[in-house]
N, C-alpha and C positions, 0 to 999 in steps of 0.2 A: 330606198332600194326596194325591188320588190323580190317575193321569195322567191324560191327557186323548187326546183323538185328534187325529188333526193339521188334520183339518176343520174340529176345533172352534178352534184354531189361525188357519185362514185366516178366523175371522171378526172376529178383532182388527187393525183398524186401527194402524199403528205406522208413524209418521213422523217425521224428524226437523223439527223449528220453531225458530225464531230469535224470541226475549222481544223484541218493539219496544217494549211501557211494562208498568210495574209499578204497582200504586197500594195501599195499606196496606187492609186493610176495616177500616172505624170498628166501634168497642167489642170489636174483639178483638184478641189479642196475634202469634197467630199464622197468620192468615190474609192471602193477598197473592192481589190478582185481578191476573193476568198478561196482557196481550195477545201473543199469538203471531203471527207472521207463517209460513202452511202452502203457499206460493206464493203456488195461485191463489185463497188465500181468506186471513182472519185470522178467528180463534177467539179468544173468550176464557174462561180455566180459571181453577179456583180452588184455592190450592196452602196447606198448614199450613210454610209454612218460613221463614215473617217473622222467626223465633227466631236463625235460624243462615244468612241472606244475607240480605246489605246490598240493598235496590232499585239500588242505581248496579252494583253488580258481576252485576246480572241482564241488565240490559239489553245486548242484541248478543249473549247467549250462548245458543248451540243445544244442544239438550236434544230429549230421546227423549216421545212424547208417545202415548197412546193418543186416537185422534180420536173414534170411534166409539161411547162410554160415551154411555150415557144420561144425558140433562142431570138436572142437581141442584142445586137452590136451597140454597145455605150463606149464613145472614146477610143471606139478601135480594138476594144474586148470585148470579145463575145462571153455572154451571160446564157449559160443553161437553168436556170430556174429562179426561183426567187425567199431569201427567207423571208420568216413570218415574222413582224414585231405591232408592236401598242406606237399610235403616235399621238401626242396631245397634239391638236392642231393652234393650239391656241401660244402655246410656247416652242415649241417644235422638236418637242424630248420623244426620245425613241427607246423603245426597252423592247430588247429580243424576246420573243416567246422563246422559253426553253423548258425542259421537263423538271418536274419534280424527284424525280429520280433517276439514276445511271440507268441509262436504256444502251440496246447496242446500236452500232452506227445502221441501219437502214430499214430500221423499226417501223409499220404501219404506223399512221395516225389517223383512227378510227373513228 
């Protein structure tokens, strides 16, 4: 990759959000429409990690989210943004970015 400028930087929305519901997407394995709560709004995104978290260990947990991605119809739900996680490409394990500490739901990530 090559770098970037830091302008192009401040055009990425990066907040932290708290999962208030998860709900499975019908006829695929690995798709979960997540509803966020971002303060003074709730979004809802659409995440490939049905594989490796349980819907009950989602919910209440804050996670790092880009808000401002261009919506995307996956499976007939539309996806307002996107969260952020680690993947090993080599085994194909996903681990959410989340904070180290209780932030509130629509927090900058600077």
């Amino acid at each position: 990759m090559e770098p970037i400028k830091y302008e192009d930087f401040k055009k990425l929305d990066l907040r932290i959000a708290e999962i208030i519901k998860v709900e499975k997407i019908e006829n695929t394995d690995k798709l979960l429409k997540l509803t966020i709560n971002l303060g003074e709004k709730t979004q809802e995104i659409v995440s490939g990690i049905a594989l490796q978290y349980n819907i009950e260990d989602l919910i209440g947990k804050q996670i790092v989210v880009l808000t401002n991605l261009e919506p995307k119809t996956l499976k007939g739900v539309e996806s307002n943004g996107m969260l952020l996680a680690a993947v090993n490409e080599k085994n194909d394990k996903i681990a959410l970015l989340v904070p180290d500490k209780k932030m509130e739901p629509g927090d900058l990530i600077k």
